[in-house]
C-alpha positions in Angstrom: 21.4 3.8 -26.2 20.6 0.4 -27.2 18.7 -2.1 -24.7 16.2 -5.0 -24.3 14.3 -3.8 -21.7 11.5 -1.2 -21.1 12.2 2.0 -19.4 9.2 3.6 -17.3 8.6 6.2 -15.2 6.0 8.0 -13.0 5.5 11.7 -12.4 4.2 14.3 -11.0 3.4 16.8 -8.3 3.6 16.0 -4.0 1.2 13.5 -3.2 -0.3 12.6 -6.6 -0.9 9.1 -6.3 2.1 7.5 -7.9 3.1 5.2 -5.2 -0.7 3.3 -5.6 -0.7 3.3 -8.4 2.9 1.9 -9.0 2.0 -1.4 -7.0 -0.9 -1.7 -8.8 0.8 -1.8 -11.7 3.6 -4.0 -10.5 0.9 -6.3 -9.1 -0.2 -6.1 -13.0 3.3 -7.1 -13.9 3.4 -10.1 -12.0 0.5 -11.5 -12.6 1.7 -11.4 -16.4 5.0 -12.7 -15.4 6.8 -10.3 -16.4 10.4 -9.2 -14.9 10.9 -6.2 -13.6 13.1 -3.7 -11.4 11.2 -1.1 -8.7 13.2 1.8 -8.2 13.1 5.5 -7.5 14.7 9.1 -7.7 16.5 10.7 -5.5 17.6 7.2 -4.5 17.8 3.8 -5.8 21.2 2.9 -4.6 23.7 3.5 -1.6 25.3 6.2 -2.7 22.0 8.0 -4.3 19.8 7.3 -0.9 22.6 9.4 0.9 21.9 12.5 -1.8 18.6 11.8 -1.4 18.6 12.4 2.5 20.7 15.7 2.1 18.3 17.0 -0.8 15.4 16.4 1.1 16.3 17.2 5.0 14.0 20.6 5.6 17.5 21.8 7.8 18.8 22.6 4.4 17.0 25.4 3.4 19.7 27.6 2.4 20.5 25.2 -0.1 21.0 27.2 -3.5 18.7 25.7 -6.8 22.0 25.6 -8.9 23.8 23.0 -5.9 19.9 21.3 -6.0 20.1 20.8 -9.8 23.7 19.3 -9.5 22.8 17.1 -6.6 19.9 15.5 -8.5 21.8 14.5 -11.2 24.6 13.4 -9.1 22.3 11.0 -7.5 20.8 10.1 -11.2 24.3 9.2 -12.8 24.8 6.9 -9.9 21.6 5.4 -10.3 21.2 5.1 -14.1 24.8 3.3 -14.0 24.4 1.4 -11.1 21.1 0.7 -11.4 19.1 1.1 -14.7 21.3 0.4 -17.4 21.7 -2.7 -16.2 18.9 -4.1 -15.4 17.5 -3.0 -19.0 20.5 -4.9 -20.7 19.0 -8.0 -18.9 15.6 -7.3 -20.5 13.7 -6.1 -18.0 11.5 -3.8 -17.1 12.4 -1.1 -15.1 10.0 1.0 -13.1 11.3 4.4 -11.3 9.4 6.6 -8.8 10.8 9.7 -10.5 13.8 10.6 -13.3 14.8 13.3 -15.1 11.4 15.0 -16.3 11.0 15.7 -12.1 14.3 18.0 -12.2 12.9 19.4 -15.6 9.8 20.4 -13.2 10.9 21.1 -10.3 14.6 22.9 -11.2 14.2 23.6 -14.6 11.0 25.2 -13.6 10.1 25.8 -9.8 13.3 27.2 -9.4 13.4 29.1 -12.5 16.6 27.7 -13.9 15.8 27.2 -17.0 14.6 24.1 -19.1 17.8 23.5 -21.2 20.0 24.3 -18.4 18.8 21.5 -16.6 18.7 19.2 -19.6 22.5 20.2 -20.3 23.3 19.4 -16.0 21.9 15.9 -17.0 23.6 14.8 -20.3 25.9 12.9 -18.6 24.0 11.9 -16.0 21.6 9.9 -18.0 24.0 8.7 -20.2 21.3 9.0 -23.5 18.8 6.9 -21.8 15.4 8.4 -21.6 11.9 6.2 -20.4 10.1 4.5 -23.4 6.5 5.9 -21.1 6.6 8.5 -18.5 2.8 8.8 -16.7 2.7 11.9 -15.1 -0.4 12.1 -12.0 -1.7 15.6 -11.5 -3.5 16.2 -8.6 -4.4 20.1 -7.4 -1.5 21.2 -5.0 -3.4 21.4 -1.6 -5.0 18.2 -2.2 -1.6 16.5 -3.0 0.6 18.5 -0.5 -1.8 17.5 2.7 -1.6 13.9 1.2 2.1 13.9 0.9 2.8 15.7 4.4 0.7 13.0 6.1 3.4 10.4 4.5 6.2 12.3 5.4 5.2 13.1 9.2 5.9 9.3 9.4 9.1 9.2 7.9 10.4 11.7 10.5 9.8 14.9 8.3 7.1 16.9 10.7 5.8 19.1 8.4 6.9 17.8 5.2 10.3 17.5 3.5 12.7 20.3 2.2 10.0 20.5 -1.0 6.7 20.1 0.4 7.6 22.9 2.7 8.0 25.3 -0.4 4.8 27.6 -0.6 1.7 26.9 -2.5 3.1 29.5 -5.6 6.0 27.3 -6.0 3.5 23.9 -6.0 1.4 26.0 -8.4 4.5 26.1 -10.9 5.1 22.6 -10.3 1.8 21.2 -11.4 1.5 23.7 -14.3 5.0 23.1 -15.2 4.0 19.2 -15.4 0.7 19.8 -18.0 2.9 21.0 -20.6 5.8 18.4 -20.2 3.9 16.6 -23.2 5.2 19.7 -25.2 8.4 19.0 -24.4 9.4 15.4 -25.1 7.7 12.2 -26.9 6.2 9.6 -24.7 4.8 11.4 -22.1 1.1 10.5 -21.0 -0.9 12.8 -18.4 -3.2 11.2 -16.3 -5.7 12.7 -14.0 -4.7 11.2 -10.5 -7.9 13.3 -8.9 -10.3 10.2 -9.9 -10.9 6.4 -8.7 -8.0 4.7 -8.1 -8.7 1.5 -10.5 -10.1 3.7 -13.1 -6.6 5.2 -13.0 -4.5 1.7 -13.0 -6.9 0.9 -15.8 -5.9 3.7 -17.9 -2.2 3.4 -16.8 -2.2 -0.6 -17.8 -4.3 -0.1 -21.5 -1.4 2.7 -22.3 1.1 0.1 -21.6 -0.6 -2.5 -23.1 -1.2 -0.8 -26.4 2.5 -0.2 -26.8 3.5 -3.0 -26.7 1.1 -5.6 -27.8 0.4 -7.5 -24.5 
């Protein structure tokens, strides 16, 4: 898929620093005057933040992986159309809180689906488009979980969402399943989000920078 803008994403485990380090780097963008587009998975526009509610509500527990795969990337054909796609035609740069290498993890992975199952689920959903740089935090689980049940207990989720209620084997998977995702696409960068918070936005800034000559 052709475009003029510049596709990136940022990933990784619950709780492993992405939303800091997202502003910071958005902060970055401005101050270059750059444009951009802030978004995020599940979610991003009407119709996506009402899959993201149902995927993430901890009442639906009985909810089978399989209708979990098919939900995320119902919520990701919406958005990349809706959303992404054009925003890039317009040349700029779009920035999402999660995409497709999170259902690769987390489905694909965590729930033992299968890698190229979940790639084939998302075909269409992504429509060819995958991010020019993906940074992907790592954080160990129980540091990250506590961190991300703190944020959730003030979004209304108690005890953390549907996911951050999975047990600490499951987070294991996710977090191991994220060090090799270098192995399986280009453009992936891993980043150690257990460190200072502007050595991090340093690193995340000189990858972006070297890429593309700013």
């Amino acid at each position: 898929m052709n475009s003029k803008g510049i596709f990136i994403t940022f990933e990784g485990p619950e709780g492993c620093g992405k939303t800091t380090q997202i502003k910071l780097f958005t902060k970055y963008l401005k101050k270059m005057g750059l444009k951009f587009l802030l978004t995020r998975e599940p979610g991003g526009t009407k119709i996506s933040e009402k899959i993201r509610n149902i995927l993430l509500d901890p009442k639906n527990k009985e909810m089978s992986p399989i209708t979990e795969a098919y939900l995320y990337a119902a919520s990701r054909a919406q958005h990349t159309r809706e959303k992404i796609i054009p925003a890039l035609r317009e040349g700029k740069i779009v920035i999402s809180d999660r995409y497709l290498d999170s259902s690769i993890i987390y489905q694909g992975v965590g729930r033992n689906i299968g890698i190229e199952r979940v790639l084939d689920i998302n075909k269409t959903a992504i429509n060819g488009l995958f991010p020019d740089i993906s940074y992907v935090l790592l954080i160990p689980p129980k540091i990250g979980l506590k961190r991300a049940r703190n944020v959730s207990s003030k979004s209304g989720y108690k005890d953390g969402d549907r996911l951050e209620q999975e047990n600490m084997e499951f987070h294991k998977k996710i977090y191991s399943g994220f060090m090799k995702l270098p192995e399986i696409r280009k453009g992936v960068f891993i980043l150690d989000g257990n460190r200072d918070i502007k050595k991090i936005s340093h690193e995340i800034i000189g990858i972006f920078e070297k890429k593309y000559g700013f």
